[in-house]
PDB file of N, CA, C and O in Angstrom:
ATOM      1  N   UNK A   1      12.545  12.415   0.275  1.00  0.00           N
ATOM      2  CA  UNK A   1      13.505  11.723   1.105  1.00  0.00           C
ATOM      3  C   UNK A   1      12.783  10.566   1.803  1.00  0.00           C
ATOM      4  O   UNK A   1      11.696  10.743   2.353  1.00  0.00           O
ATOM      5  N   UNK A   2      13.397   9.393   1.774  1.00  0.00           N
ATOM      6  CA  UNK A   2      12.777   7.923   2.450  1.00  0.00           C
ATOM      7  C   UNK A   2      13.433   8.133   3.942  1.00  0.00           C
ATOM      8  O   UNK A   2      14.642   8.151   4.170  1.00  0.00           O
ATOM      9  N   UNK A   3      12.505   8.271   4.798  1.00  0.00           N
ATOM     10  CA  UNK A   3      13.133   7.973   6.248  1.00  0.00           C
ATOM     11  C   UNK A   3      12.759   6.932   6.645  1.00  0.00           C
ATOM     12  O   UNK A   3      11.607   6.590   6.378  1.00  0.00           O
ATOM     13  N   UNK A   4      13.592   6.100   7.401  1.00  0.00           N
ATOM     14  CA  UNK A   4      13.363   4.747   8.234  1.00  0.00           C
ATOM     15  C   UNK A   4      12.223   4.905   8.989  1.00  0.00           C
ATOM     16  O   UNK A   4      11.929   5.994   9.481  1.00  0.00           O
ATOM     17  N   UNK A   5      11.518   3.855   9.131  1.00  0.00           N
ATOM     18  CA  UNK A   5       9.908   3.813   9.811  1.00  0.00           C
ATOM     19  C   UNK A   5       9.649   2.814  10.558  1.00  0.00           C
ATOM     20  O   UNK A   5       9.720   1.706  10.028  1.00  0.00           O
ATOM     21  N   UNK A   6       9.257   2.907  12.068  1.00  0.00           N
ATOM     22  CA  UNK A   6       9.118   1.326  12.928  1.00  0.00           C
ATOM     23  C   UNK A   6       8.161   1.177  12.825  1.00  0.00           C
ATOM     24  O   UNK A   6       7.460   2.170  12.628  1.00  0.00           O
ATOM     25  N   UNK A   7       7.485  -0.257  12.899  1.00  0.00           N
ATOM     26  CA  UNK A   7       6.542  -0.544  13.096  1.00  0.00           C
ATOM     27  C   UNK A   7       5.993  -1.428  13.784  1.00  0.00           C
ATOM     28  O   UNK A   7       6.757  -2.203  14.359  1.00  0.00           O
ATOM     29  N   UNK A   8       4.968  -1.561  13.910  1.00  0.00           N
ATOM     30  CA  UNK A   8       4.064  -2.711  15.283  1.00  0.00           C
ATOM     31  C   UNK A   8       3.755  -3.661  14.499  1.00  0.00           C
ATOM     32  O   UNK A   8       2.914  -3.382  13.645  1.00  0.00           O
ATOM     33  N   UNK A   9       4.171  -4.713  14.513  1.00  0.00           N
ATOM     34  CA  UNK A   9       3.080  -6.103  13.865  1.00  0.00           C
ATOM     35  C   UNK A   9       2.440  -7.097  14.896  1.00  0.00           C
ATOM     36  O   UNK A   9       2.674  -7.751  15.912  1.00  0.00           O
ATOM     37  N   UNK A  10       1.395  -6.755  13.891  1.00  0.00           N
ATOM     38  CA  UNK A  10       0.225  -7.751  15.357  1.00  0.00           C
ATOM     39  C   UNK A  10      -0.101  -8.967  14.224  1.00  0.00           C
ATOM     40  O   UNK A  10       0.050  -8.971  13.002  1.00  0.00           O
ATOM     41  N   UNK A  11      -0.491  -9.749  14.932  1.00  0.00           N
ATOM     42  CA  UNK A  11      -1.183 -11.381  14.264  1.00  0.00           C
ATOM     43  C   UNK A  11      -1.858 -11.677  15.040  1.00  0.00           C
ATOM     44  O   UNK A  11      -1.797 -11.648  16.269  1.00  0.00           O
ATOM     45  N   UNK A  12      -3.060 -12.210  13.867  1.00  0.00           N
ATOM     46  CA  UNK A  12      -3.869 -12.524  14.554  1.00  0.00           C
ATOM     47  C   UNK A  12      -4.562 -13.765  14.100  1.00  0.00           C
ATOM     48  O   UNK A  12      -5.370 -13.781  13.172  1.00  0.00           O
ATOM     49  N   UNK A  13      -4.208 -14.794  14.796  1.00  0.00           N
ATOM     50  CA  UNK A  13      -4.390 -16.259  14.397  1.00  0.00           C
ATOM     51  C   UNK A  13      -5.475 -17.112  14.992  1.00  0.00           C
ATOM     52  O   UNK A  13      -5.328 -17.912  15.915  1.00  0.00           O
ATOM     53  N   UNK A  14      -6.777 -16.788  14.227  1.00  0.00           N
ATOM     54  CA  UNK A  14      -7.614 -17.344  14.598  1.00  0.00           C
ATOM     55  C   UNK A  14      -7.695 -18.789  13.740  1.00  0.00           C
ATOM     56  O   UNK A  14      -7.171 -19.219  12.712  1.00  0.00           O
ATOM     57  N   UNK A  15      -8.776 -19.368  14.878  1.00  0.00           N
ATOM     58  CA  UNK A  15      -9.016 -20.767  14.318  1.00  0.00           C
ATOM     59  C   UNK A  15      -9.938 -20.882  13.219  1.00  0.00           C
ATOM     60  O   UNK A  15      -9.442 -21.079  12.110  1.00  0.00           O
ATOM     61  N   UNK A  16     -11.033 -20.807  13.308  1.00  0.00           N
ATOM     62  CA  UNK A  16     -12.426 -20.460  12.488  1.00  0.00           C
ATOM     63  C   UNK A  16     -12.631 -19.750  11.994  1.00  0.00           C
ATOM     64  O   UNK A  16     -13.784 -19.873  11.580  1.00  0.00           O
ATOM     65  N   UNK A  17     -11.802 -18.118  11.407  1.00  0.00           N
ATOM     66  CA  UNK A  17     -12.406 -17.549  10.887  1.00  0.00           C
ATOM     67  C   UNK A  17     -12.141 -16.740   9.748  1.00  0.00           C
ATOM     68  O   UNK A  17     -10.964 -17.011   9.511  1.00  0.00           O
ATOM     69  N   UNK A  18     -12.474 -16.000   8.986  1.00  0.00           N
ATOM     70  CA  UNK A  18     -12.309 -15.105   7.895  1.00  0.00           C
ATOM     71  C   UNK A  18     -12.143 -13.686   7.874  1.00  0.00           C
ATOM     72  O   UNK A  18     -12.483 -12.837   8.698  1.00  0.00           O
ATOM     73  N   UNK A  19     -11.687 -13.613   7.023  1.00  0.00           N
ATOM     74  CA  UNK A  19     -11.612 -12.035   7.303  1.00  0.00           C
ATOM     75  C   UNK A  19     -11.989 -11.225   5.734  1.00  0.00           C
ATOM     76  O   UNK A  19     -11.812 -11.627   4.584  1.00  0.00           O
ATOM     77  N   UNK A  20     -12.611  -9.853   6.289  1.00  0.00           N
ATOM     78  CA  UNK A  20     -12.818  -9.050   5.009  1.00  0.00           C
ATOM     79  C   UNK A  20     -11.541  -8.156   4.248  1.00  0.00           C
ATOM     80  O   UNK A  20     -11.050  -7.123   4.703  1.00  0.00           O
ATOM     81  N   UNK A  21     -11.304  -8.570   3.476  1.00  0.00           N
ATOM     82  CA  UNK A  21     -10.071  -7.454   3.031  1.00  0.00           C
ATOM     83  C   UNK A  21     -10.658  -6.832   1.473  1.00  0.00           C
ATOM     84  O   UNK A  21     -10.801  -7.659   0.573  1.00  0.00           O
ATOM     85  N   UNK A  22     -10.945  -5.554   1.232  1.00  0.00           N
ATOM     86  CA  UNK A  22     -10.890  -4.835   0.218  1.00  0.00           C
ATOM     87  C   UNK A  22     -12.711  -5.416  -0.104  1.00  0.00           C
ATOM     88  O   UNK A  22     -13.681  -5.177   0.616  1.00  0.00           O
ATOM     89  N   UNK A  23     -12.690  -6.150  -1.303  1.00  0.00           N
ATOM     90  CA  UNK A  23     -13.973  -6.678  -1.487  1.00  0.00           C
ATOM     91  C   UNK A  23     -13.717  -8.178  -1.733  1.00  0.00           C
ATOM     92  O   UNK A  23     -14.153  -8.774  -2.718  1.00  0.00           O
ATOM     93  N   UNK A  24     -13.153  -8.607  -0.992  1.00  0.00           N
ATOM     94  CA  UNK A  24     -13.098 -10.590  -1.019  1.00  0.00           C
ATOM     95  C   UNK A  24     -12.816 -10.664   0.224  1.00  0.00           C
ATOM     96  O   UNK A  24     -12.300  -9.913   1.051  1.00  0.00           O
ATOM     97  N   UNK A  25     -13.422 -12.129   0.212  1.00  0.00           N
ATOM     98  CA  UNK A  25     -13.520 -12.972   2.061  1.00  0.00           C
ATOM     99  C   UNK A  25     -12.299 -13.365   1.820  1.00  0.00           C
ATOM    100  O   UNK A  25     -12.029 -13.379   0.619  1.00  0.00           O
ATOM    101  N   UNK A  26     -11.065 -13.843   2.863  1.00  0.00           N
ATOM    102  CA  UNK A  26      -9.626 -14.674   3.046  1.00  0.00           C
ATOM    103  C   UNK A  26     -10.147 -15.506   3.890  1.00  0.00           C
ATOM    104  O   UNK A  26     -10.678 -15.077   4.914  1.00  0.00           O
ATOM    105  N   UNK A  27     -10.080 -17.071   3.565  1.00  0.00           N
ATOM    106  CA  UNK A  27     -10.217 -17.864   4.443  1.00  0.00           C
ATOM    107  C   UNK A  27      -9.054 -18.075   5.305  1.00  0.00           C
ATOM    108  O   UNK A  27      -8.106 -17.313   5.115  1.00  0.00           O
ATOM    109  N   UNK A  28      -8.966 -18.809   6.057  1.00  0.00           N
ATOM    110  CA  UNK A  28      -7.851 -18.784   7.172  1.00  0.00           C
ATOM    111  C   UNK A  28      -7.538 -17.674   8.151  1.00  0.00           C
ATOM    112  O   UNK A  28      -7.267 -16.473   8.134  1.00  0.00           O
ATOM    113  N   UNK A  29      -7.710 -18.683   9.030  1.00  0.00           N
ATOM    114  CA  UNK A  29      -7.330 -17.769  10.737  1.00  0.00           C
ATOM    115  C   UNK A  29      -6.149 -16.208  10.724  1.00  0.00           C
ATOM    116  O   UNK A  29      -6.168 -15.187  11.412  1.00  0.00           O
ATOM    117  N   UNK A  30      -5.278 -16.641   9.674  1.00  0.00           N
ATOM    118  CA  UNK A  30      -3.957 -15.432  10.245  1.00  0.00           C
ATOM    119  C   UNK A  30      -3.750 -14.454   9.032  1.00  0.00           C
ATOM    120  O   UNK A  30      -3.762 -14.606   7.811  1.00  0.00           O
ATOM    121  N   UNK A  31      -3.544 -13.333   9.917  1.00  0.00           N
ATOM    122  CA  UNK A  31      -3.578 -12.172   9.855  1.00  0.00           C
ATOM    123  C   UNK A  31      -2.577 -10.939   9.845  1.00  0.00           C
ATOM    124  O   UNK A  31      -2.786 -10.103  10.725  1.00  0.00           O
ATOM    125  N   UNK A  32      -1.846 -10.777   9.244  1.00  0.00           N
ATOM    126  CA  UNK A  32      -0.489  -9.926   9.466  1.00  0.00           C
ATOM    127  C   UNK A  32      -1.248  -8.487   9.670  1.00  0.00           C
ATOM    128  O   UNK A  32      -2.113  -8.311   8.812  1.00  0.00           O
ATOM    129  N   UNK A  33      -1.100  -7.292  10.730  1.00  0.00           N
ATOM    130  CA  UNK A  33      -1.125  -5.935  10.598  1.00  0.00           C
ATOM    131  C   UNK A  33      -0.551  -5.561  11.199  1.00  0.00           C
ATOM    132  O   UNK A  33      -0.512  -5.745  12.415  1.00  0.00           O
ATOM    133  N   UNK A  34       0.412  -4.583  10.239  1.00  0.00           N
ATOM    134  CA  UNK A  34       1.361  -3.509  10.877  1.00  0.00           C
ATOM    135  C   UNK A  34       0.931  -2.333  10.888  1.00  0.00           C
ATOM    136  O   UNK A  34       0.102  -1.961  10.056  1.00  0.00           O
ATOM    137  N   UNK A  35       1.396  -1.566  11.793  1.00  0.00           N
ATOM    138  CA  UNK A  35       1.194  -0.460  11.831  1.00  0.00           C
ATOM    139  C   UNK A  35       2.341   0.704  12.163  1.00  0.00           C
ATOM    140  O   UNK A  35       3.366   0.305  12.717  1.00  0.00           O
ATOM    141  N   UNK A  36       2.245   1.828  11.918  1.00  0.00           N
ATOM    142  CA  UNK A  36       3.811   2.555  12.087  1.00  0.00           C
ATOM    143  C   UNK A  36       3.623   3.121  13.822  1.00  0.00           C
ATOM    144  O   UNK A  36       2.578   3.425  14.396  1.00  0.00           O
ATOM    145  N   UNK A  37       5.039   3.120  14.356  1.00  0.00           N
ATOM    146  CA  UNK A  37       4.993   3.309  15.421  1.00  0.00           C
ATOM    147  C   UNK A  37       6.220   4.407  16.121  1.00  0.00           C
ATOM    148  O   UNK A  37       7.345   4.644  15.681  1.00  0.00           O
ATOM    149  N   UNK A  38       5.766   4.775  16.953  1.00  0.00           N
ATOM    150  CA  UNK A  38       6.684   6.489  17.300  1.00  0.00           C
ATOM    151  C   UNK A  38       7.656   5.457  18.090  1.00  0.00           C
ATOM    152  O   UNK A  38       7.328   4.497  18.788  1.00  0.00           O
ATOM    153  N   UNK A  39       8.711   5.854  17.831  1.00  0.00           N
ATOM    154  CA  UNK A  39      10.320   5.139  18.465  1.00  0.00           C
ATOM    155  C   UNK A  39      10.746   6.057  20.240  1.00  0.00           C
ATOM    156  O   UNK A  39      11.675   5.955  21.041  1.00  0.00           O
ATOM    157  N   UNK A  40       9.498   6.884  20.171  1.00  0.00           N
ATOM    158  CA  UNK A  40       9.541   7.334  21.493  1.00  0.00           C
ATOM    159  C   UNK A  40       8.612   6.407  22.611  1.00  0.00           C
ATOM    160  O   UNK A  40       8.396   6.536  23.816  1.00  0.00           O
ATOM    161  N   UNK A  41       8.388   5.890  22.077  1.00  0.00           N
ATOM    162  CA  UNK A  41       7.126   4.664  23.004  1.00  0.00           C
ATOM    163  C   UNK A  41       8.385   3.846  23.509  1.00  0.00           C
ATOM    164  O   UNK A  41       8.455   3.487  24.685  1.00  0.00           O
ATOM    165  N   UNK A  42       9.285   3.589  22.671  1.00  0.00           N
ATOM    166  CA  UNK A  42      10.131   2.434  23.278  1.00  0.00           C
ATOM    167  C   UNK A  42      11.242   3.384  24.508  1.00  0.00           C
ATOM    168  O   UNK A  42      11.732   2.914  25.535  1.00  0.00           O
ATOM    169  N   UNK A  43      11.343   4.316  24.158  1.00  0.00           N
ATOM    170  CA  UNK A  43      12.327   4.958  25.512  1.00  0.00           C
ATOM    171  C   UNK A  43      11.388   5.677  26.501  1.00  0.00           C
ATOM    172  O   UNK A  43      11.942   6.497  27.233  1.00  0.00           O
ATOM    173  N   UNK A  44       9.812   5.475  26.670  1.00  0.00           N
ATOM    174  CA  UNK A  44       8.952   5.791  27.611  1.00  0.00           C
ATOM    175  C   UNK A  44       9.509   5.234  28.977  1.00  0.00           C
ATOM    176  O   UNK A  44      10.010   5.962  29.833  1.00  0.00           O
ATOM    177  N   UNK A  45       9.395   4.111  29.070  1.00  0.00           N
ATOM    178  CA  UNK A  45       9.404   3.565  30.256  1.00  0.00           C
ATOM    179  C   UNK A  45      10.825   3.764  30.750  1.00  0.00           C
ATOM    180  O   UNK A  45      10.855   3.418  31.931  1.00  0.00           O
ATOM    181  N   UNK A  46      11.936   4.151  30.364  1.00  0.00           N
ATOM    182  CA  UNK A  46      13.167   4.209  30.981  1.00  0.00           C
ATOM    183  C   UNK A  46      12.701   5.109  31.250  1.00  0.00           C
ATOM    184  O   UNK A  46      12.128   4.979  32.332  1.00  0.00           O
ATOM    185  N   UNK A  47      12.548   6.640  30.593  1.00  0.00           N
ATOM    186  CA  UNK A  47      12.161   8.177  30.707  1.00  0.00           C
ATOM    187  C   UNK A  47      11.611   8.077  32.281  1.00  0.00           C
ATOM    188  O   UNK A  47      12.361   8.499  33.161  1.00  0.00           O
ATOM    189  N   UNK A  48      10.074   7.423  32.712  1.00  0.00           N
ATOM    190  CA  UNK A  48       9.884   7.500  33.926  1.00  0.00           C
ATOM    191  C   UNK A  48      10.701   6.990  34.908  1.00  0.00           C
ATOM    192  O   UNK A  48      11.040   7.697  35.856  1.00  0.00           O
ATOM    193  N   UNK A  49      11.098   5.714  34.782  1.00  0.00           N
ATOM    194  CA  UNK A  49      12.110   5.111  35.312  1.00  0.00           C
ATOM    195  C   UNK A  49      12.796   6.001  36.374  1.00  0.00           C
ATOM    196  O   UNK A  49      12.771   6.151  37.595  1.00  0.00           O
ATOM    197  N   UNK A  50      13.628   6.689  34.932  1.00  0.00           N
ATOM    198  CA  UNK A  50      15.068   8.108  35.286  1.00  0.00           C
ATOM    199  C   UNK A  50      13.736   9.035  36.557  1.00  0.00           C
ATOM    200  O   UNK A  50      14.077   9.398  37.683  1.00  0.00           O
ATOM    201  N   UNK A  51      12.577   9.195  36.099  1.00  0.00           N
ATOM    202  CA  UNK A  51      11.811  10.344  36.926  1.00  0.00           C
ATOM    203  C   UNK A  51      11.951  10.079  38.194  1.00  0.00           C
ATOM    204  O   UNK A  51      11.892  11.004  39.005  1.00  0.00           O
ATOM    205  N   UNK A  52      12.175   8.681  38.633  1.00  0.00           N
ATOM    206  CA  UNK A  52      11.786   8.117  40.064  1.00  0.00           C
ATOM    207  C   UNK A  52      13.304   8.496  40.744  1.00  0.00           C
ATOM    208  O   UNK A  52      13.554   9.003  41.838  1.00  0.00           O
ATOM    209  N   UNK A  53      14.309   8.000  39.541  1.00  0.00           N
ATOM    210  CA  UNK A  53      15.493   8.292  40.522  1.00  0.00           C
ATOM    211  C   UNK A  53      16.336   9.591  40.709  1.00  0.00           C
ATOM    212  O   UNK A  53      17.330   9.689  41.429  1.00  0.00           O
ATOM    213  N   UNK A  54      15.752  10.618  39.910  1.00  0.00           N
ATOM    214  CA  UNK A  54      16.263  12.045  39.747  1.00  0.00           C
ATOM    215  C   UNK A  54      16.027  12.425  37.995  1.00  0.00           C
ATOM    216  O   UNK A  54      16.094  11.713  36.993  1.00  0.00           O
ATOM    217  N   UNK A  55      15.702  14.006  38.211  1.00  0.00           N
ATOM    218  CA  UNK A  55      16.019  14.455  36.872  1.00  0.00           C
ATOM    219  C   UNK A  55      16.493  14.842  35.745  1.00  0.00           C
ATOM    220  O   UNK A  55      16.065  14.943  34.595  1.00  0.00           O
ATOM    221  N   UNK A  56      17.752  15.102  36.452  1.00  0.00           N
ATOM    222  CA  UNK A  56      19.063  15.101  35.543  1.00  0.00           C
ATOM    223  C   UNK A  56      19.943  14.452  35.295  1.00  0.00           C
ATOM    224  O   UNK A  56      21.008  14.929  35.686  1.00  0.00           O
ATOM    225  N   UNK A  57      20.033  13.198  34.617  1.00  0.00           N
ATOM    226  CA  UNK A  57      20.873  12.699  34.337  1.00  0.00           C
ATOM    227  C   UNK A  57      21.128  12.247  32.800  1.00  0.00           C
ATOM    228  O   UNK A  57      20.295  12.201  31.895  1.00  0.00           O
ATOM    229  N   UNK A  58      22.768  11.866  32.746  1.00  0.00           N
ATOM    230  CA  UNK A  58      23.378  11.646  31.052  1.00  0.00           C
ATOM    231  C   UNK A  58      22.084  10.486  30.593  1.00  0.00           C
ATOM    232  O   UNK A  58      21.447   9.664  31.252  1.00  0.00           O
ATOM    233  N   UNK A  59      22.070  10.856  29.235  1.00  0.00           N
ATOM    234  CA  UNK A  59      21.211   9.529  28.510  1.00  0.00           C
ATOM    235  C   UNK A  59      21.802   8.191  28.520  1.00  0.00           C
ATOM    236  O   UNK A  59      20.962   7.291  28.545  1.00  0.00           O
ATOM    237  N   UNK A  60      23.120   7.794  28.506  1.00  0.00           N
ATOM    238  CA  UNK A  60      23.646   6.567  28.362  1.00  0.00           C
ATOM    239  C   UNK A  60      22.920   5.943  29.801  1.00  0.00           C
ATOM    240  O   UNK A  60      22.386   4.835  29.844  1.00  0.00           O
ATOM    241  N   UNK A  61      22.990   6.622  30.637  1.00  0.00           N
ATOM    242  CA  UNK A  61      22.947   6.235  32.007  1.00  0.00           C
ATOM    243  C   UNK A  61      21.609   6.221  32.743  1.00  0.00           C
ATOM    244  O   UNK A  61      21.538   5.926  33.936  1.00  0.00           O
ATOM    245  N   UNK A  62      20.248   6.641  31.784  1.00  0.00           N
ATOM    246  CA  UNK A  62      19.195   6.477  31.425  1.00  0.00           C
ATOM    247  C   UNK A  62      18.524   5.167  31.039  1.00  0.00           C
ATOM    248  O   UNK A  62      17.521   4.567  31.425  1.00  0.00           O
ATOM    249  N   UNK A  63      19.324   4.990  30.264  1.00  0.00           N
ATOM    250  CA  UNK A  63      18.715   3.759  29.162  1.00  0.00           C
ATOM    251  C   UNK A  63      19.918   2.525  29.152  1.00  0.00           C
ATOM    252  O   UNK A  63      20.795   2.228  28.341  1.00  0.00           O
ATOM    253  N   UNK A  64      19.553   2.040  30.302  1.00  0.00           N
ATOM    254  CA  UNK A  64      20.257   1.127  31.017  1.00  0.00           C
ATOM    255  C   UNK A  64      19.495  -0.133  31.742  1.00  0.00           C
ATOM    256  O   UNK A  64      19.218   0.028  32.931  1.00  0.00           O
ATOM    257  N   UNK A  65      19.176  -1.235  31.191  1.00  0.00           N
ATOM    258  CA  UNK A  65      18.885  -2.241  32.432  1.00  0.00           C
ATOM    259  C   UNK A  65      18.831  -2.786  33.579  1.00  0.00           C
ATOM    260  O   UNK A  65      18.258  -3.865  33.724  1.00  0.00           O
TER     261      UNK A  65
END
C-alpha cells in the first residue's frame, strides 16, 4: 500500500561550491534535499498553544489562528 508522505525540502545555494554526490563532483552552488517529515511537527505548536489555555478542548478549536 502507497501512503502519502510529507516532506522537508531544504536548498542549499551556495556560491562557490561543489558538492559530492555518489562518486562524481556537481559543480554549482544548489542543492535540493528532502527529507520525510512526521505531520505531527506541524500541529506541535498549536498542541502547546491549547496547553497554556486549558486541556480540554474540541480540535477544530485547537488549530485555529
Amino acid at each position: 500500500m502507497c501512503l502519502p508522505q510529507l516532506f522537508e525540502i531544504k536548498v542549499f545555494k551556495e556560491k562557490h561550491h561543489s558538492w559530492f554526490i555518489n562518486q562524481s563532483v556537481q559543480s554549482g552552488g544548489l542543492l535540493h534535499f528532502a527529507t520525510p517529515m512526521d505531520p505531527l511537527f506541524l500541529l506541535l505548536h498549536y498542541l502547546i498553544k491549547a496547553d497554556k489555555e486549558g486541556k480540554y478542548q474540541p480540535l477544530d478549536q485547537v488549530v485555529v489562528d
